[in-house]
C-alpha positions in Angstrom: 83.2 165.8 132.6 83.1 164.8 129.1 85.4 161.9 127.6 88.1 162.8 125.5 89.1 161.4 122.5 91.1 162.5 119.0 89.5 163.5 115.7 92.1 162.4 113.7 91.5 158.4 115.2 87.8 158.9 113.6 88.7 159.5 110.5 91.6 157.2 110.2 88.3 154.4 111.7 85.9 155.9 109.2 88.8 155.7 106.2 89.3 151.9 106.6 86.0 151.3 106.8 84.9 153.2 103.2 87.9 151.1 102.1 86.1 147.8 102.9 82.8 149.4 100.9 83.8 151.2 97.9 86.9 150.3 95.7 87.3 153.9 94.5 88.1 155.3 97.2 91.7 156.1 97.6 94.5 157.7 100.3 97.3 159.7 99.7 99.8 161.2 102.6 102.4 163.2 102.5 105.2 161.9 104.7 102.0 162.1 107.8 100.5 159.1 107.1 100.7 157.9 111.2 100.4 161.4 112.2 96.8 162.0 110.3 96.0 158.2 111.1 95.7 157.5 107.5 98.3 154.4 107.2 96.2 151.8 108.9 94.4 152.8 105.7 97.5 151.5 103.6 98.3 148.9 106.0 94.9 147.0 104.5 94.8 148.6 101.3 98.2 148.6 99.9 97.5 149.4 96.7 95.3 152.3 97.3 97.5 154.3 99.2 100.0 156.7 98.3 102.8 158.2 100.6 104.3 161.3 98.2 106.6 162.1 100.8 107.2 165.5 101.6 106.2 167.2 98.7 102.2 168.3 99.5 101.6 170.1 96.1 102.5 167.2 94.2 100.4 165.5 96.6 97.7 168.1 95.4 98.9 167.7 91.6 98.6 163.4 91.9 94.9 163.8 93.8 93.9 165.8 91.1 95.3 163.2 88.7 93.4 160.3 90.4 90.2 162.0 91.0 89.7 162.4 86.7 90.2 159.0 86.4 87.4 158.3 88.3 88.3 157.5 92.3 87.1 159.8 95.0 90.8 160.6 96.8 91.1 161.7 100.4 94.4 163.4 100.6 96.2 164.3 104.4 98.7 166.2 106.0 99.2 168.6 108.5 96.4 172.0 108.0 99.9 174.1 107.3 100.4 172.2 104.6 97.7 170.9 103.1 96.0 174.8 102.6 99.2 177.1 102.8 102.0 174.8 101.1 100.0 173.7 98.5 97.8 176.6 98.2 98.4 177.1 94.4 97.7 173.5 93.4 94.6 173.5 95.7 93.1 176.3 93.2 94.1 175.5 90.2 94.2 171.5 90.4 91.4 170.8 92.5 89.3 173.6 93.0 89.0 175.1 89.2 87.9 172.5 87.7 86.1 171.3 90.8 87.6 167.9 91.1 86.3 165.2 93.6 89.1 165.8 96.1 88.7 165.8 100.2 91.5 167.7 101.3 91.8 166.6 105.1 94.2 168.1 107.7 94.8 167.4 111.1 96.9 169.6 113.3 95.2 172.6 112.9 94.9 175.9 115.7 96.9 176.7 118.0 96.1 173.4 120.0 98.9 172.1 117.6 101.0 173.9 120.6 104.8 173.3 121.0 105.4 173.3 117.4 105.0 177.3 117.5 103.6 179.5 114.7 105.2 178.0 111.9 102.4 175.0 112.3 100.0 176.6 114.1 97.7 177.0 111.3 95.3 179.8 112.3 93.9 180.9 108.8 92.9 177.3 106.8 89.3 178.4 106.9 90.0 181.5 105.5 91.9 180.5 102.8 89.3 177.6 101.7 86.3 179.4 102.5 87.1 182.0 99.6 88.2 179.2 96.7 84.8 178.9 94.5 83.9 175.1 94.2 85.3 174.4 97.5 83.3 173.5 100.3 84.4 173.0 104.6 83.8 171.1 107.0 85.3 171.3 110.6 83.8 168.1 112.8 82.8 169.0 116.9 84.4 166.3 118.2 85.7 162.2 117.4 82.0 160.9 116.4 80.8 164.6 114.2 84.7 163.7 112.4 83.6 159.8 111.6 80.3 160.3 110.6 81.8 163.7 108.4 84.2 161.5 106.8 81.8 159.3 106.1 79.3 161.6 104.2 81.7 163.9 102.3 82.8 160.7 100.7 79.5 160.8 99.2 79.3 164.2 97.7 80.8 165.6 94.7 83.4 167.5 94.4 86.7 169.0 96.0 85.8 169.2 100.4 88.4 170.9 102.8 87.8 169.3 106.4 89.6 170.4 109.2 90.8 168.6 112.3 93.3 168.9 115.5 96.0 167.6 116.9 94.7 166.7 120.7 92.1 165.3 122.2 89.1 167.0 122.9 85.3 166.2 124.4 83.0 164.4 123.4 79.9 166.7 123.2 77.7 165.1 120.1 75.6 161.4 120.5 77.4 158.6 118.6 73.5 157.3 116.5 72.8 161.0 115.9 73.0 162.5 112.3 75.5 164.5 110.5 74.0 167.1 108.3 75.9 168.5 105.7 75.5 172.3 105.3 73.1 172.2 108.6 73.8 173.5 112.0 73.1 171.5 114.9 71.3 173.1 117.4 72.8 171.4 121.5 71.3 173.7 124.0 68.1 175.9 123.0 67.7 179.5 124.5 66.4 182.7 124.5 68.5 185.4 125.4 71.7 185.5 123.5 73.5 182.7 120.5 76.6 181.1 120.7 77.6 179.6 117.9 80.6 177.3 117.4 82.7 175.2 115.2 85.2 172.7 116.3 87.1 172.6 119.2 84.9 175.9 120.3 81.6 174.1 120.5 82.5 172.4 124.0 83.9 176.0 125.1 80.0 177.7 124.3 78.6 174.4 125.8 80.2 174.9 128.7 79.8 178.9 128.8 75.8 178.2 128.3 76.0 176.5 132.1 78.1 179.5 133.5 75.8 181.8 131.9 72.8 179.5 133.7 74.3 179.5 137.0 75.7 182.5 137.5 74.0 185.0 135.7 70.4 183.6 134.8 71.3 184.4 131.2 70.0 181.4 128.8 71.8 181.1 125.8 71.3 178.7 122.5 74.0 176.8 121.6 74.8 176.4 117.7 76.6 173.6 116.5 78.3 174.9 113.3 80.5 171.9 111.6 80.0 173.2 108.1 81.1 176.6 107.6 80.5 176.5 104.0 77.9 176.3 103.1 76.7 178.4 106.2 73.3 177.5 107.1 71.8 180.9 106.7 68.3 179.4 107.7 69.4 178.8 111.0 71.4 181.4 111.5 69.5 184.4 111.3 66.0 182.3 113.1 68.9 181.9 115.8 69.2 186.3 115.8 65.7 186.9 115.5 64.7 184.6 118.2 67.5 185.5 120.7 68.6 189.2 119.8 72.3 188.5 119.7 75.2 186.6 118.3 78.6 185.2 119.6 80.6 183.7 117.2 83.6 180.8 119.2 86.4 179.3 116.3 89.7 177.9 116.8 91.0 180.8 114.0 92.1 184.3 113.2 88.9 186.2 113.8 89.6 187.5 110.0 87.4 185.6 107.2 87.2 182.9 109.7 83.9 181.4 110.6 82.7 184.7 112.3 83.2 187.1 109.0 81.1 184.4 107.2 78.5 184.5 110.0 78.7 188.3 110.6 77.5 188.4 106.7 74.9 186.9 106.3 73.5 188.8 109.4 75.0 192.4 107.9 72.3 191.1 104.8 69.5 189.8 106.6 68.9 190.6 110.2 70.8 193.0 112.1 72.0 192.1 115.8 74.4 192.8 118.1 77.6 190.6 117.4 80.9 189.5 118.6 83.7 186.7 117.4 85.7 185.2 119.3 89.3 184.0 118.2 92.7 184.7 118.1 93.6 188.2 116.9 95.1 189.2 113.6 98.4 187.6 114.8 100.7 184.5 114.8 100.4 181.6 117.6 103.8 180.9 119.6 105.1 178.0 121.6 103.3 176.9 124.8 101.0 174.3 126.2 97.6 173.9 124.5 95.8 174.8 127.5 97.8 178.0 128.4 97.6 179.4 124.7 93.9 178.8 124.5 93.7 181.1 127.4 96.2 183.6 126.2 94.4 184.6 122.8 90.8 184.1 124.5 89.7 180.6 122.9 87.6 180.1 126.5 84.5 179.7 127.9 85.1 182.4 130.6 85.8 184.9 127.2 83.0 183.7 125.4 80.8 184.5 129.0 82.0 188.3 128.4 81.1 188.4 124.9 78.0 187.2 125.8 77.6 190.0 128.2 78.7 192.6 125.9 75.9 191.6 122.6 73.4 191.6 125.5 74.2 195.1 126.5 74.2 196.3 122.9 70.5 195.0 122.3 
């Protein structure tokens, strides 16, 4: 079994540690700041951090503000209300004229669970992948989320990055590199691709053994933490290679991950394809575990998709 640990603890680790480094960079929360594990941040660095309360687009509106004077500002809250809230001010403050904002939630999917569908935020990447100037980012696990929060610091310009609520495994080496804009390939194969982002990449991990064991079906497993930009490269060597494509995202199957994905193939090498995530539909109250196996966000579902590209070829 894999250890388990929380995103959001990696890049509250990673924030206080850029803190120590580089005097420009800067925190602001919105009334989350234990929640996204941003206010040990403040709790060293007083004066570079900013609780706004709850008010996330004037959270937005004051990162915007910070960034032109010259800091680079990572600004947190829950993935409901970082990208649906403050939507507006995300476009037109950040993203227009391409500020050096990282927009970072935590709580996002319907891992956040109990909370229901009013913060199950199911269609962030959606909504950021679209925005021109904006780029996204969603970690594999606690070390992918340090080392991420690490190197966005160092790029130019406005970054959504995405995070959960619970704990999840551990699937990627502590020393290894995190390439911005490249996919990571865990598991080679032959026979059919899985790729995931997040939460998802343990679920195709784990789905690669079953489809080992049980039905001598070897299957390359695609780590993909940046989902834009995609990393086309890989991608489509990934079809041609293997024949087939499943597509594993903690997300509305619509302009998620998948859509993005099923592009670039639709332009450049056609193959059988499925996505996997939650329907066109809202989340609802439950246990993590029970609602990841409701909408299909499991390794046994990704097995089937599998199956089915294979029988399209």
């Amino acid at each position: 079994m894999w250890e388990m640990a929380k995103q959001r603890d990696a890049y509250g680790k990673a924030l206080v540690e850029l803190g120590r480094s580089r005097e420009d960079i800067v925190v602001i929360g919105a009334d989350l700041c234990g929640s996204c594990r941003v206010a040990k941040f403040g709790d060293e660095f007083p004066e570079r951090m900013f609780n706004c309360g709850i008010a996330e687009q004037n959270m937005t509106g004051i990162s915007a503000g910070l960034a032109c004077s010259g800091k680079t500002v990572f600004a947190s809250t829950f993935a409901v209300f970082a990208t649906g809230r403050a939507y507006d001010q995300v476009r037109q403050s950040v993203a227009y004229p391409e500020l050096n904002v990282k927009l970072v939630s935590t709580h996002a999917g319907i891992t956040v669970g109990g909370d229901g569908a009013s913060h199950q935020m199911l269609e962030d990447i959606a909504l950021m992948r679209v925005l021109p100037n904006m780029k996204v980012v969603a970690p594999a696990d606690y070390h992918e989320s340090y080392k991420a929060t690490k190197k966005i610091a160092d790029i130019d310009g406005p970054i959504y990055m995405r995070m959960g609520r619970s704990s999840i495994p551990i699937i990627t080496d502590e020393d290894s590199e995190f390439g911005f804009g490249k996919a990571s390939m865990l598991k080679d194969g032959s026979d059919v691709t899985l790729i995931g982002t997040g939460i998802m990449v343990s679920r195709c991990l784990k789905a690669a053994k079953i489809l080992e064991k049980k039905h001598d079906i070897d299957a390359r497993v695609i780590n993909m933490s940046t989902i834009k930009p995609l990393d086309n490269k890989t991608i489509i060597k990934a079809a041609k290679d293997t024949g087939g494509v499943v597509t594993a995202e903690e997300h509305v199957v619509s302009q998620g991950m998948g859509s993005g994905i099923s592009q670039v193939l639709s332009e450049n090498y056609h193959v059988p394809m499925k996505r996997v995530g939650v329907p066109n539909v809202f989340g609802e109250s439950g246990e993590s575990d029970e609602l990841m196996e409701k909408y299909g966000l499991t390794a046994e579902h990704i097995v089937e998709s599998a199956h089915d590209v294979i029988s399209r070829r």
